[in-house]
Structure formats: C-alpha cells, structure tokens
C-alpha positions in Angstrom: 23.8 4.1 -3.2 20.5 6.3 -4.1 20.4 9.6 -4.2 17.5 12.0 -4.8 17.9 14.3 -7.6 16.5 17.1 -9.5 14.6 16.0 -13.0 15.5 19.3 -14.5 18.9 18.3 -13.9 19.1 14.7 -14.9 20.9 13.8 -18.2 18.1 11.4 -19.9 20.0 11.4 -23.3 23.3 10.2 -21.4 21.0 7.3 -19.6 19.4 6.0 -23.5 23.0 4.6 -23.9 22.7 1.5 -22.0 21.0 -1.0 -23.0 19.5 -3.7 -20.1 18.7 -6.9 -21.1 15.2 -7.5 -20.1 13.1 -10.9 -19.8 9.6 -10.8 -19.4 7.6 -13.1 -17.4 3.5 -13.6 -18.0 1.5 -14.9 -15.3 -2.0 -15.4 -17.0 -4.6 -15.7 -14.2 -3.5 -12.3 -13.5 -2.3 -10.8 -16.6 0.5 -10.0 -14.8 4.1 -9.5 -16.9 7.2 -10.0 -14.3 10.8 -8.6 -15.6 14.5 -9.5 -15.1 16.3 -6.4 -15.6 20.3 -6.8 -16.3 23.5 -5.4 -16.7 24.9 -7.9 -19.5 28.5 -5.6 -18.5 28.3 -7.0 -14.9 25.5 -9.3 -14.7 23.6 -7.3 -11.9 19.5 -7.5 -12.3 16.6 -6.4 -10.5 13.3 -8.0 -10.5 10.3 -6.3 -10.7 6.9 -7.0 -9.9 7.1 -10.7 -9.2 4.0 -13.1 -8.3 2.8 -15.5 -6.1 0.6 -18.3 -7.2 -2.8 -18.4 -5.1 -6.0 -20.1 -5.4 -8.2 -18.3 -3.5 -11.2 -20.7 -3.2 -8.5 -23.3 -0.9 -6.5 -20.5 0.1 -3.0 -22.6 -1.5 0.2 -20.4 -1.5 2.0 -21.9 -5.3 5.5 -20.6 -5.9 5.8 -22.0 -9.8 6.0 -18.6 -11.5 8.5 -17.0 -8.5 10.8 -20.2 -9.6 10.7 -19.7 -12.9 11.9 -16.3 -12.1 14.5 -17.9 -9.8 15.9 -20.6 -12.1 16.5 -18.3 -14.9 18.5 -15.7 -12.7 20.3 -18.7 -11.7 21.0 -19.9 -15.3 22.3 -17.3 -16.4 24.6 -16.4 -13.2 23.1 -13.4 -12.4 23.4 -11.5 -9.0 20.3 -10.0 -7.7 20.9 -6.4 -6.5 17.1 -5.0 -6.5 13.6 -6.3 -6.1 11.4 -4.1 -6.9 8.0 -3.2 -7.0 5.8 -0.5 -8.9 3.0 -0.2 -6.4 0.9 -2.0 -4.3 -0.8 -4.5 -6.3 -4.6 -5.2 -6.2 -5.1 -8.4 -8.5 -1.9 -10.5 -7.0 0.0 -11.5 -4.1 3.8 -10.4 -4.5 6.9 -13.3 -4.3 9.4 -10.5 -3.0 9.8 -11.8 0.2 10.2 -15.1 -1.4 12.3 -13.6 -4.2 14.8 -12.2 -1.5 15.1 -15.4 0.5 16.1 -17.2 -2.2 18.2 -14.4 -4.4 19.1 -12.2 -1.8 18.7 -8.5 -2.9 16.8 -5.4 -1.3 13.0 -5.0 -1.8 11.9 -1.4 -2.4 8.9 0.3 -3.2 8.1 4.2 -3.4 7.6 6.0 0.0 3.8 6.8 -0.8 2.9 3.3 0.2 2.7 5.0 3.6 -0.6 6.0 2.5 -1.6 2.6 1.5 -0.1 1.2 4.7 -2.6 3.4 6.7 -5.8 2.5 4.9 -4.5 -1.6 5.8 -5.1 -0.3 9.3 -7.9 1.1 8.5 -9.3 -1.6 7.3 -7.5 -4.6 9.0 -7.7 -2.6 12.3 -3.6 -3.6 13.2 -2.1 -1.9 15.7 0.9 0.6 15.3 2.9 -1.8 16.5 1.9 -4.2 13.6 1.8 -1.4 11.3 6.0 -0.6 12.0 6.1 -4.3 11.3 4.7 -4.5 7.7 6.5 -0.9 6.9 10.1 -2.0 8.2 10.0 -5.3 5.5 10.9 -2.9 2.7 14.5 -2.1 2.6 14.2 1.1 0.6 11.5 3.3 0.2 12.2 6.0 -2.9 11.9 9.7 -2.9 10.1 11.1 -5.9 13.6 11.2 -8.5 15.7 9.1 -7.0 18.6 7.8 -8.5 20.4 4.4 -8.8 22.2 1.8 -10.5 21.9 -1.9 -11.3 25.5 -3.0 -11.8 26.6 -0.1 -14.3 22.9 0.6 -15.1 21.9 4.2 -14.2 18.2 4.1 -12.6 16.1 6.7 -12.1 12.3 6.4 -10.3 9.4 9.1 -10.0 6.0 8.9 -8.4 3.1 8.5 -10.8 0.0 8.4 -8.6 -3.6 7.9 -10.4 -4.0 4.2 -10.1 -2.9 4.3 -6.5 -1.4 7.0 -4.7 1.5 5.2 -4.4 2.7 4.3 -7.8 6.1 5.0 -9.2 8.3 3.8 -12.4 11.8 2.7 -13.1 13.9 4.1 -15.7 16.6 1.5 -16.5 19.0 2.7 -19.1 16.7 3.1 -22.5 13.8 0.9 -20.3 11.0 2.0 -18.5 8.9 0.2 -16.6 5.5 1.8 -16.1 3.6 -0.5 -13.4 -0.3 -0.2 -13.6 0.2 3.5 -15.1 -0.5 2.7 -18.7 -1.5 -0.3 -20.5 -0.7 -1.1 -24.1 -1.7 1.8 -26.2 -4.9 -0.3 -27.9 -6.2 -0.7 -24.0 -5.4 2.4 -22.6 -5.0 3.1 -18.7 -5.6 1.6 -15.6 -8.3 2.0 -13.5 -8.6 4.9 -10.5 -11.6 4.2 -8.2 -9.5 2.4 -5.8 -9.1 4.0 -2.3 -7.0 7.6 -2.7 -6.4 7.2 -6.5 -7.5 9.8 -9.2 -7.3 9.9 -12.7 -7.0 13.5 -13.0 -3.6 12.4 -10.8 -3.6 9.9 -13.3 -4.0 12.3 -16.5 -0.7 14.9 -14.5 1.4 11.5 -14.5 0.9 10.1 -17.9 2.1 13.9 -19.2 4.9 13.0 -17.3 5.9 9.8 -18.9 5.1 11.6 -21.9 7.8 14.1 -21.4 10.8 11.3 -21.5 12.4 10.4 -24.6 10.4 9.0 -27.2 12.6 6.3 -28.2 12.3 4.9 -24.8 11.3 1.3 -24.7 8.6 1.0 -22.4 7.0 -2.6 -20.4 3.6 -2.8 -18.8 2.8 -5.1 -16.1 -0.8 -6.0 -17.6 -2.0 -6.9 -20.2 -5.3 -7.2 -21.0 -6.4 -8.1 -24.3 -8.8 -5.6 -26.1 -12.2 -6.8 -26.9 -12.6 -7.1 -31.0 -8.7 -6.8 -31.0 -5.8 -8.8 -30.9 -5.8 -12.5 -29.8 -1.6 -12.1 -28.3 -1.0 -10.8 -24.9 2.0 -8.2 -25.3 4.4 -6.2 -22.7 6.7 -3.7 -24.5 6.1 -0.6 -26.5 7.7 3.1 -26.6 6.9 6.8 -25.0 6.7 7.3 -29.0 3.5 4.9 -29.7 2.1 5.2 -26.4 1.6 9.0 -27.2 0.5 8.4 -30.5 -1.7 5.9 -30.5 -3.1 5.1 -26.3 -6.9 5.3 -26.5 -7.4 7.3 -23.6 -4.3 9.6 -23.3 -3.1 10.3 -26.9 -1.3 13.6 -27.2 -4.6 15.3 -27.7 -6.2 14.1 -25.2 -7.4 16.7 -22.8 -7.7 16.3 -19.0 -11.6 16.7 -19.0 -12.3 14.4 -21.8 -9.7 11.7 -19.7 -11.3 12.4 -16.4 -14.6 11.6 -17.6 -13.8 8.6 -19.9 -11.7 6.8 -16.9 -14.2 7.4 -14.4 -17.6 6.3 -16.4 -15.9 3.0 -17.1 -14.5 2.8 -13.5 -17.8 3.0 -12.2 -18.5 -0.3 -14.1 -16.0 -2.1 -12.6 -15.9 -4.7 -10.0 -13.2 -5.2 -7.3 -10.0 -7.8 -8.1 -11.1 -10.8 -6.2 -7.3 -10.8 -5.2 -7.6 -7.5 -3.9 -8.4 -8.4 0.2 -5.6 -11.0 0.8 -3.1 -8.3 -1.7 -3.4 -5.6 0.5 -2.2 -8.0 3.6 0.6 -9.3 1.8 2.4 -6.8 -0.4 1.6 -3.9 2.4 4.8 -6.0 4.0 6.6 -6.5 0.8 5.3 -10.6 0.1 5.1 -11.8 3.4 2.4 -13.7 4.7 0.5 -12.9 7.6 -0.1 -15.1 10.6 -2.0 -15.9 13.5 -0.9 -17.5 16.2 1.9 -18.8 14.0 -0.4 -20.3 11.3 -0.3 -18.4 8.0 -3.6 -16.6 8.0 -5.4 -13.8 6.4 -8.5 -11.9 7.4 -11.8 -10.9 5.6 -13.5 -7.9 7.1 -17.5 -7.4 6.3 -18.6 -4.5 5.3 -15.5 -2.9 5.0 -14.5 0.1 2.4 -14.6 -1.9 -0.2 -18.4 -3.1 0.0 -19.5 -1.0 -2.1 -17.9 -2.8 -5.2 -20.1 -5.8 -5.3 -22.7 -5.6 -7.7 
C-alpha cells in the first residue's frame, strides 16, 4: 500500500540494497526507452512508460512494441503489479490501458496531471463530465514522496516539474527512473516551453535528483543522439556522471546560466507532431477516445499550441 512520507526521513542508503532487474525497451520513431522493472526475489515488475505504435498520416493504432513488452513479462513469469508513467507524454501515445488489459496491474501517474487534465479541456473543450472520465482511468495518483513496493522492492516517487508541471520519478531500489527530466549527460535536459513548464522549475528539480546517492543507476526515457557525437542510442547512467559531466546542469551550473541556455534553444524548437492526439490519449492513462463509438481524435485550429509552427 503507498504511503506519503517525509524525504528528510527516508533511509536512501537502506533502499541502494536491492537491486531490480531492469530491461529496457527502445522504440525508435520516438526515441522512446520502455522498462520492466522486477523483483528477481518475488518476480513482481512494473512497467513504465510504455508505447503505442501510431502512424499519424493514416491514423493506424500498432501494438508491436506494447507486445514485446507483453511477451517478455510473460516469458519470464512475471506478475505485473504497477504501470506506471513519468508524465504526460508529448511525442507518443501511451499502451497503459493496453498494458493493463492484457497484464493486469494499476496505472498511476503523479497527481499534477490535474493540471495537464485541465488545459485538455481547455483545449479539447470536454465537459466536466468527460473530464471525471479521463481522470478516474488512473488508479493512483502519487503525492510528492510517496512510498511503495514492487514485490519486496522499496519505491519511492517525487515531483520534478520543468518539462511539464506534472513530472515525477521512480526510485526503485538502486534505480531511478528520471522520465523526460534529464537526458544522457552528452544531451543534456528536456525541453520547457510546453504549456505550464519552466526550466527554472526545471533547474530546482535536477538539484533534487542531484541530491540522491551518487551511485544510483539512473534510466532516461529519450534518447536522442548528439549531433557530432556518438552514433548508439543509450538509456542508463548514474546521479554520479550526470552531475559531472550533463551539458546543461553540471554541478556548476548556475540557475541563470541554465535558464537562459534551455530557453534560447526552446524557442527554436517545433511542437512533437505526436503531441495533439498525446494529450487525448495519455490524459486518460492510453485509452482511446471515441465518437459516437468510433475511435476518434480531434484537431483544434488555432488552438494554444499555434504558435509553434514555423
């Protein structure tokens, strides 16, 4: 059962002594890295961040990489306890509601996606109604510091708003998964120029992250090569090497310097071409919205996002 405790009072050295077995899972037309997290003591997992194929051009719902995901569990006899997502994403559709059909398990999310929820109305114009709907998919919806397990595995999760205003991380025994928070140290952070994020929020919540044990293993959910660098797409470093050696938030790095850096190249940016039919779906934790019964999503003109096209 989760609980919701202090950080000063949470024993991080006690929780670096379990050690989850982690696969990774890439997903290249979105650079997205999927994990199974387990307990190899009781072979409990979570999965985190899953993906739905979908060709936007035809509007085709694929489910290869989500069975992937699915046949391994399988293989390997695992029981899913947790689905689990690090934040609302912009550049894919979520499988959790496909996930849980087929594994069982609860889907959760931190609580801040209420804020996300309420710009989908904004934007989609729903009604309240519609809006209790999408909110009541999740099953849980975590505090800032609550607590956990996975099988034996003690789990801890804090918000880490920047990117969106709803992002969070897992702790999982030595493993940390940082969502669209940090990228691999050679690329740097994620973007904050979407609706309600902010990289000096962004700059608070890497010092966070910093502040957990070095030796922590730590898994991104991107990957995105650097230009001029490496030619291998990768997905796990440590709090160690990410404070060292991230381009953009080093220890060193001040909070002006940051600020200015992530907002310049922001400004250059276009918007995910996933990022209209993501907001419908993983507002509601992967499920597909209809109309009249027919799978359907919407494209509002000239909505908040306009502004993006170049």
């Amino acid at each position: 059962m989760n609980k919701n405790t202090r950080e000063q009072d949470y024993n991080f050295a006690a929780q670096m002594q379990y050690k989850p077995e982690v696969k990774a899972f890439f997903h290249a037309p979105t650079f997205t890295f999927s994990y199974v997290v387990a307990d190899p003591k009781t072979k409990h997992c979570a999965v985190i961040d899953s993906v739905l194929d979908f060709d936007l051009p035809s509007g085709t719902l694929g489910y290869e990489s989500a069975q992937e995901i699915i046949e391994y569990i399988t293989d390997h006899h695992y029981t899913v306890e947790w689905i689990l997502e690090t934040h609302m994403h912009a550049d894919h559709l979520s499988a959790a509601a496909y996930c849980k059909r087929e594994l069982g398990g609860k889907v959760a999310i931190g609580n801040r996606i209420s804020t996300v929820q309420g710009m989908y109305q904004d934007v989609f114009k729903v009604s309240q109604t519609e809006l209790d709907t999408a909110q009541s998919e999740f099953d849980v919806l975590w505090k800032d510091f609550d607590t956990f397990t996975i099988g034996e595995l003690p789990v801890f999760t804090f918000a880490t708003p920047g990117h969106t205003p709803a992002d969070i991380v897992y702790g999982i025994g030595d493993a940390l998964f940082a969502g669209d928070t940090l990228f691999m140290p050679d690329f740097g952070s994620a973007r904050c120029d979407f609706p309600r994020g902010s990289a000096l929020d962004m700059f608070a919540s890497a010092q966070k992250i910093f502040s957990l044990p070095e030796e922590m293993r730590m898994f991104m959910c991107h990957d995105y090569l650097p230009a001029g660098g490496r030619t291998e797409h990768q997905h796990e470093t440590t709090i160690a090497q990410q404070k060292q050696h991230n381009i953009h938030l080093r220890v060193g790095a001040t909070k002006e310097a940051f600020v200015e850096l992530r907002e310049a190249r922001d400004a250059t940016l276009s918007l995910p071409k996933l990022m209209i039919p993501s907001l419908q779906v993983n507002v509601q934790a992967g499920k597909i919205p209809e109309v009249g019964g027919v799978p359907m999503m919407l494209l509002p003109v000239n909505s908040v996002f306009s502004h993006y096209s170049k």
